[in-house]
N, C-alpha and C positions, 0 to 999 in steps of 0.2 A: 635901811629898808630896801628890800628889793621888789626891781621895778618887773612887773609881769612882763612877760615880752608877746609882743603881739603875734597872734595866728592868723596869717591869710588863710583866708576862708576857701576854698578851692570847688570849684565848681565844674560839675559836668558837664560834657558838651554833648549832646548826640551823636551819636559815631555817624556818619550818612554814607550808604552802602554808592561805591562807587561803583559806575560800570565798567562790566570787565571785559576785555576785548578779546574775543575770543578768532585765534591763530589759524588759521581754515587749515585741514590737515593735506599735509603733503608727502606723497608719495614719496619714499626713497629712491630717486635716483642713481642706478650705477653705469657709470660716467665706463663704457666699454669703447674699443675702438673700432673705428668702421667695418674693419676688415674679420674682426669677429662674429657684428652684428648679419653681416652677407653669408659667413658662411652657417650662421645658425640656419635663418631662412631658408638656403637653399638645399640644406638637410632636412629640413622638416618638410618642404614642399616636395625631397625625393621622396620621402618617406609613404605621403599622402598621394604620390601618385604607384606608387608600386603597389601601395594597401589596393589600389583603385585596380590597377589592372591584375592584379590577384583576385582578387574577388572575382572581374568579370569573367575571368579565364576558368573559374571554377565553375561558376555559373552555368558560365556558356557548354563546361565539359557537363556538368547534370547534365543538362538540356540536352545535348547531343547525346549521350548515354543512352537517356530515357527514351529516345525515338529512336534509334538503334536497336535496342534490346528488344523493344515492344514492338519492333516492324519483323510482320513474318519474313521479311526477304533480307533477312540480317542472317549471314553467314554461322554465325556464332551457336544458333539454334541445332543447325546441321553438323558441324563439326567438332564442338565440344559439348553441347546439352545431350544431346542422344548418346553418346560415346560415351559420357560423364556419367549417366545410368545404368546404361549396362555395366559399366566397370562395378560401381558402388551397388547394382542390386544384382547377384549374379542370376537370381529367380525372374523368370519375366513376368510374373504377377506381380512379385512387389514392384516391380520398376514403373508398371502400369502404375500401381495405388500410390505409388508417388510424384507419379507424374500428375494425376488427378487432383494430389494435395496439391502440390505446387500450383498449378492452375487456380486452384479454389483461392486461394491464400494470396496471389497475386492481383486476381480479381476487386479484391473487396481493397481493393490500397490504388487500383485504376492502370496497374504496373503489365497488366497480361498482356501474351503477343496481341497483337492483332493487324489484319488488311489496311496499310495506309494508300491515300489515295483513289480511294473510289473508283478503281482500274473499271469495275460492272457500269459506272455511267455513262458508257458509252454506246452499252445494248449492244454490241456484238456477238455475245453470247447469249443471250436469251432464249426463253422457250417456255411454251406454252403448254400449260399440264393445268388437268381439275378445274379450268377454268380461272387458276392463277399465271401472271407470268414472273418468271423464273428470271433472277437476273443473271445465272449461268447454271450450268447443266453439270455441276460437279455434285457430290454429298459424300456424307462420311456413313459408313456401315454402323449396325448394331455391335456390339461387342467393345466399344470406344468406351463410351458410356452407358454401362449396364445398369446401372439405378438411376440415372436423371439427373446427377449432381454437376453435370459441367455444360447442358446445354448450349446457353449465352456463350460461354469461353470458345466453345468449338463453332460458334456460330461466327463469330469474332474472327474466325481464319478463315472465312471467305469463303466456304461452300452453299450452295443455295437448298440442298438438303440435310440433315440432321437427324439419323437416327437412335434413339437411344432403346435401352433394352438389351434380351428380352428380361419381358416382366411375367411372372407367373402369378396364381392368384395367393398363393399362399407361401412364406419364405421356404429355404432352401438351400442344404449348401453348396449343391451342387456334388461333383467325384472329385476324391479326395485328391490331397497335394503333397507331391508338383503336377501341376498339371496344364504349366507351358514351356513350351520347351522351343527354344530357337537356332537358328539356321542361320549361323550369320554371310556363311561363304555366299549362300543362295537369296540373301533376304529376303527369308522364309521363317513361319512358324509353324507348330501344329500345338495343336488347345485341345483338350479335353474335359472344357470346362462344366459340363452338364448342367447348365444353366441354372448356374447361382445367382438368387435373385432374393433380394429383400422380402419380397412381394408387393403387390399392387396397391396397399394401403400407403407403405410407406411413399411407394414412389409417388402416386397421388398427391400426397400431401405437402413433397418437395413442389411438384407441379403448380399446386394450388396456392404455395405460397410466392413461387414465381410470377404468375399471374396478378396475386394482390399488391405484390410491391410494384411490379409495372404498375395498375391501376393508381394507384397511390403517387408515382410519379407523371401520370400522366391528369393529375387533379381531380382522379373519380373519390377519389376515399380507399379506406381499406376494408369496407367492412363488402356483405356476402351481394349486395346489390351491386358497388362496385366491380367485382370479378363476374357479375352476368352482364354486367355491359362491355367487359372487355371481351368475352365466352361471342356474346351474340354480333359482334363485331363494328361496335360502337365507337373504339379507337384507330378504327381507319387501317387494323394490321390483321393479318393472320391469328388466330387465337392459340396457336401451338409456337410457332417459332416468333412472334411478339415484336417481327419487323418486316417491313413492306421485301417483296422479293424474295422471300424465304419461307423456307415449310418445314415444320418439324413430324417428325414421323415417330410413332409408339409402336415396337412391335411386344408380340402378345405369344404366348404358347403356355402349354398345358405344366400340370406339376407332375414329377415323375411317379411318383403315386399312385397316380391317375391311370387306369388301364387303356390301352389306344383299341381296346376291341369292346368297350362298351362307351359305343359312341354319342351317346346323351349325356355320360360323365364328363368326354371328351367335352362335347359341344358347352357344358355349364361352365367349362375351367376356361374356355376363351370368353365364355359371355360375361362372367366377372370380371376379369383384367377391363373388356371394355367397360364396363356400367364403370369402374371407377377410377380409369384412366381416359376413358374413350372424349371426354368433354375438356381434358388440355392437348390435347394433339389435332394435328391437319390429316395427319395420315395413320391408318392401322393397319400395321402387318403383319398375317399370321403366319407365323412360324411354323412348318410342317418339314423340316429339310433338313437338322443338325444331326450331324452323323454321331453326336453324344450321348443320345436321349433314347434308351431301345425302345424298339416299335412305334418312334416318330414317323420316320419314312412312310413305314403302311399307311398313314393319313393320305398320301398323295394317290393311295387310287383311287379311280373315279366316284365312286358309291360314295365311301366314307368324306371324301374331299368334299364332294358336291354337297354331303349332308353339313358337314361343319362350315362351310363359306355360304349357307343359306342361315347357317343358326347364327355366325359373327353379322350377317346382313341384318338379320332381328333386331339383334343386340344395339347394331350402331343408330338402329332406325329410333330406337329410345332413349339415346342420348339427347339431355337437355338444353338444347342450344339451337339457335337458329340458322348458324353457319355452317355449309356441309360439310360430313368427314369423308373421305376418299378411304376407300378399301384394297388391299392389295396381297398378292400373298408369296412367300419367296419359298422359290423352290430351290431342290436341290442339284446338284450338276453332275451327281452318278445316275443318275433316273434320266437318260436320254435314248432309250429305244424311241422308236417314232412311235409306237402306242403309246408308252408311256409320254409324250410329249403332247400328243395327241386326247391323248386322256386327262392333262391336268389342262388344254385349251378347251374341252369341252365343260371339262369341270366350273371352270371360268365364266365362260356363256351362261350358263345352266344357273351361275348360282345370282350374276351381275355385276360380280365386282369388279373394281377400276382399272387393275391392272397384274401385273406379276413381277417379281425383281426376282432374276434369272445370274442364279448361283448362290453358293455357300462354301463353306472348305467341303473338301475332298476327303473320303477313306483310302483314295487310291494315291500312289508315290509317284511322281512323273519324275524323270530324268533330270540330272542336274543340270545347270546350264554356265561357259559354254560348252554345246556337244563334246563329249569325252571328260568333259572334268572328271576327277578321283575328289571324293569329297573326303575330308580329314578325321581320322578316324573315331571322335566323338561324334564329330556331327553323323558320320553313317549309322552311328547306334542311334541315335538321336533319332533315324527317320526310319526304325523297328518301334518308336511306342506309338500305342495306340493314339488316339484322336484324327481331326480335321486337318486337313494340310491346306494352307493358303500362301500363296508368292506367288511373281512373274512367271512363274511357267504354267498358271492358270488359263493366262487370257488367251491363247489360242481356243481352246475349248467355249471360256466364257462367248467369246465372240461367233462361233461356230452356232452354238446354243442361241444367241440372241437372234439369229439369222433365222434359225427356225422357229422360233418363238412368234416371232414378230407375223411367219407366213400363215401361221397356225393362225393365231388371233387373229389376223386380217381377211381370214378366210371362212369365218365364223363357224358358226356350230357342223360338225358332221350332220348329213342325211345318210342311214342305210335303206339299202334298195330294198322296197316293202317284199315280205314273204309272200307266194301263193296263197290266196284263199281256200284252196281245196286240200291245203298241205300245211299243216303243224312244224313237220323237221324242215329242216334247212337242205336244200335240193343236191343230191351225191354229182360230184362230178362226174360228166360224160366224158369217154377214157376212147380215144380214135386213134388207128396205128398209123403210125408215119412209114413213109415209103424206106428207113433204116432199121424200121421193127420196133422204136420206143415209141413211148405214149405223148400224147399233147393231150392237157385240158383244157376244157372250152371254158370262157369267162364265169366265174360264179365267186362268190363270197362263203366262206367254209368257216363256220366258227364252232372251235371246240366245246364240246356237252362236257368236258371233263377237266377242263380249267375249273382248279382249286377257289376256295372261297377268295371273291379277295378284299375282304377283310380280316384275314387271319395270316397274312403273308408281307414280308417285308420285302422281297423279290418280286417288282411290278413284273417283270419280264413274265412270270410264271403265271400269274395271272391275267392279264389280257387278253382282250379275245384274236385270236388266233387268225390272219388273213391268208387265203392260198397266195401265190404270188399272183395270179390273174386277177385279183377281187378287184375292183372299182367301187370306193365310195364317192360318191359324187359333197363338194361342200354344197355349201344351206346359201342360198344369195347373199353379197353382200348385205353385212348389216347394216341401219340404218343409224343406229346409236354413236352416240362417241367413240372416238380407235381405244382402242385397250391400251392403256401406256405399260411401258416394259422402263425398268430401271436394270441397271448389270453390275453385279459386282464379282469380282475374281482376277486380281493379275494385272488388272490396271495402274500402271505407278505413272505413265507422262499424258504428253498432252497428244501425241500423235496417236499412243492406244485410244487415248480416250475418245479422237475425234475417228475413227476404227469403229468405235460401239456405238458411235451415235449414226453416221452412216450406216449402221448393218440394222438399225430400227428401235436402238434404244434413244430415250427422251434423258437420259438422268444417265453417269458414268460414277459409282461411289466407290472408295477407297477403302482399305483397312489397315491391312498390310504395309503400305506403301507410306502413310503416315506413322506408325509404328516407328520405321526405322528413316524414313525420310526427315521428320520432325514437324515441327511446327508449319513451316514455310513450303510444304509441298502440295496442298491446296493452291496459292499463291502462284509457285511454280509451272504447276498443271496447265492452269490458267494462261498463262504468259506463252507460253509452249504450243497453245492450242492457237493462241493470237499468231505467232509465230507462223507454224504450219501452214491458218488461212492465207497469210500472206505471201509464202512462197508458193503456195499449188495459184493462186493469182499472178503471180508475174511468171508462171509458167504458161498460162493460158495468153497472155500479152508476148 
């Protein structure tokens, strides 16, 4: 029998979970040798210093760039930007409208030239006009900026006047094109641009918006309450030129349309420009002098002149605003017989206005300059077309003109000697024989019954009234009112002309021309020049 064989019984243990010990991680170490470990380092520290002064050095060239470019006394303005336009726009309109863009486009990125240094803080130049003072006596003429688009920009180069314009009441395209033509031997233009003008809404409306965005920056708001606290002179500035020290000026003239011998048409076409210009400007000047415009000129005799600078005084007196606008009116620099000089200082008196800005281009060609030049044979065709002529070979005249300008206004209104009361005509001269058998007349005033209307003539000469050489008009006493300020423009390009016109009785020397081809920097320059001159006619007197 067999025997079972026994089964151990087997039993389970509980497995019991041991703890695991966990290896802390360690980095891989590579074991390199010293002389590796030095030179990594000292490659990576050149690396981080060159990154360091490349950077700065780039930096540093923006920065110096950008004050360079943007300083009107940066040479680059003058010798490659003006040259770089003409080349690229052979037309001098387009080079104008892109100089304009350019300007605009530079603006709004903070990039534009402008006056560093604050050279005016120092009131050297100063001058007092309108009851503002001026922190120098330089401005830029109308024809820079004819629609209002670059104010600020041009304000930016440092003249303390600014005119833009003109503005007509209704658009325009002015005579056709080309119709600018330059002079480069003589840096000289002539224009016959017949005042091509948006019109008065649009400019307005640039205007208007200028004012709100100041306002706006200076925490008024933007809406129409904010621009009547900038208007009434709530922000402590001028409400035309919208910085302390400066004035901006709106000139104004009629549309060609407009007949200049129905002078109530005339007078409605300036009283609109101002109703809707007249409240963002410091100054309005009417325009009666561009030799573009037919039967402008005729404006400037007496009658018609006196009627329309009483109608623009109307006008400004209803402008809405609390701060006052100064009146002015620019004449022209062919119209210099001593009647006609005579006739637009009486006009003046007669009507109140503030002052006159003495010149415009020329119809007439003056000589090239230096004496005897041969000018090259484009440009002598060039100075057969018609239009204005303006360059350096103005300012003798300009300056001439401002001389007697200034005698005229300071010497107020004409008196003529009263007629007889027993005698209607004007008394014949008494005719007595000299001891060689010719005649002498005795003192008396002889004015022609047969001088042409003169409103219907654009030859003042032809018109005025007629004096023997013996006449005697005695002036009116000095007046008793503010001087009549005189501003000059024609031919001005430095600072010893400039400081020429202000000795000779102008308040204000503006440019055109001269910035044309000078550039940017020739405000700036003027300035500097003028500084200049003070100081040696000073150590001349020591």
């Amino acid at each position: 029998m067999t025997m079972p064989v026994p089964v151990r019984a087997l039993r389970l243990r509980p497995t019991l979970a041991l703890p695991r010990t966990v290896t802390p991680f360690r980095a891989t170490v590579r074991h390199t040798s010293t002389a590796t470990d030095t030179a990594t380092t000292t490659e990576s520290t050149g690396t981080r210093a060159k990154n360091f002064i490349y950077g700065t050095l780039i930096t540093l060239g923006l920065g110096c760039g950008y004050l360079y470019i943007t300083d009107t006394r940066a040479t680059i303005h003058d010798w490659l930007v003006v040259p770089g336009l003409r080349q690229i726009y052979p037309d001098g309109e387009d080079a104008h409208h892109a100089g304009t863009a350019i300007l605009k486009a530079l603006y709004k990125f903070g990039l534009h030239p402008r006056e560093r240094g604050s050279p005016d803080a120092a009131g050297d130049l100063e001058v007092e006009i309108f009851g503002h003072t001026l922190s120098n006596p330089i401005g830029t003429s109308a024809g820079i900026d004819k629609g209002a688009e670059v104010p600020s920009q041009l304000l930016a180069l440092g003249p303390a006047i600014v005119e833009v314009g003109a503005v007509t009441p209704l658009p325009q395209f002015g005579n056709p094109k080309p119709r600018v033509f330059r002079l480069p031997s003589q840096n000289a233009l002539i224009n016959r641009y017949g005042f091509n003008s948006e019109g008065a809404e649009v400019v307005a409306m640039r205007l208007r918006h200028r004012v709100r965005e100041f306002a706006y920056h200076m925490g008024f708001g933007l809406d129409e309450e904010a621009e009547r606290m900038v208007l009434d002179g709530q922000a402590g500035v001028p409400p035309g030129s919208l910085m302390p020290g400066r004035l901006m000026a709106v000139q104004v003239t009629k549309n060609k349309t407009t007949s200049e011998n129905d002078i109530e048409a005339v007078i409605r076409d300036y009283s609109s420009c101002v109703e809707k210009v007249g409240k963002y400007a410091d100054i309005i000047v009417v325009n009666v002098s561009s030799p573009n415009t037919p039967g402008l000129r005729t404006l400037q005799n007496v009658e018609p002149l006196t009627n329309l600078l009483n109608g623009v005084v109307a006008a400004v007196k209803k402008v809405d605003r609390r701060t006052k606008l100064a009146i002015m009116v620019k004449v022209s620099p062919d119209e210099d017989s001593e009647e006609q000089v005579a006739g637009i200082c009486e006009a003046v008196w007669d009507s109140g206005v503030d002052g006159v800005i003495v010149g415009n281009t020329t119809k007439k060609r003056p000589d090239p300059l230096p004496k005897g030049y041969a000018l090259p044979e484009k440009e002598a065709n060039i100075l057969l077309e018609q239009g204005g002529y303006s360059g350096p070979q103005m300012f003798e005249r300009t300056l001439a003109l401002v001389k007697r300008y200034r005698k005229g206004l300071d010497d107020g209104p004409r008196q003529l000697p009263p007629l007889p009361a027993s005698d209607s005509h004007p008394e014949v001269p008494k005719s007595t024989e000299s001891p060689t058998g010719s005649t002498a007349t005795t003192n008396s005033i002889e004015i022609s019954e047969s001088s042409p209307s003169i409103t219907t003539l654009d030859d003042l000469s032809e018109s005025a009234p007629i004096l023997s050489p013996a006449a005697r008009v005695d002036p009116a006493p000095a007046p008793a009112g503010p001087r009549k300020v005189i501003f000059a423009t024609g031919g001005i390009t430095n600072g010893r002309q400039a400081r020429e016109i202000l000795d000779a009785g102008a308040s204000v020397a503006m440019v055109y021309t001269a910035l044309i081809y000078g550039g940017v920097g020739t405000i700036t320059r003027i300035k500097q020049e003028m500084r200049e001159e003070a100081k040696r006619l000073e150590g001349k007197k020591e």
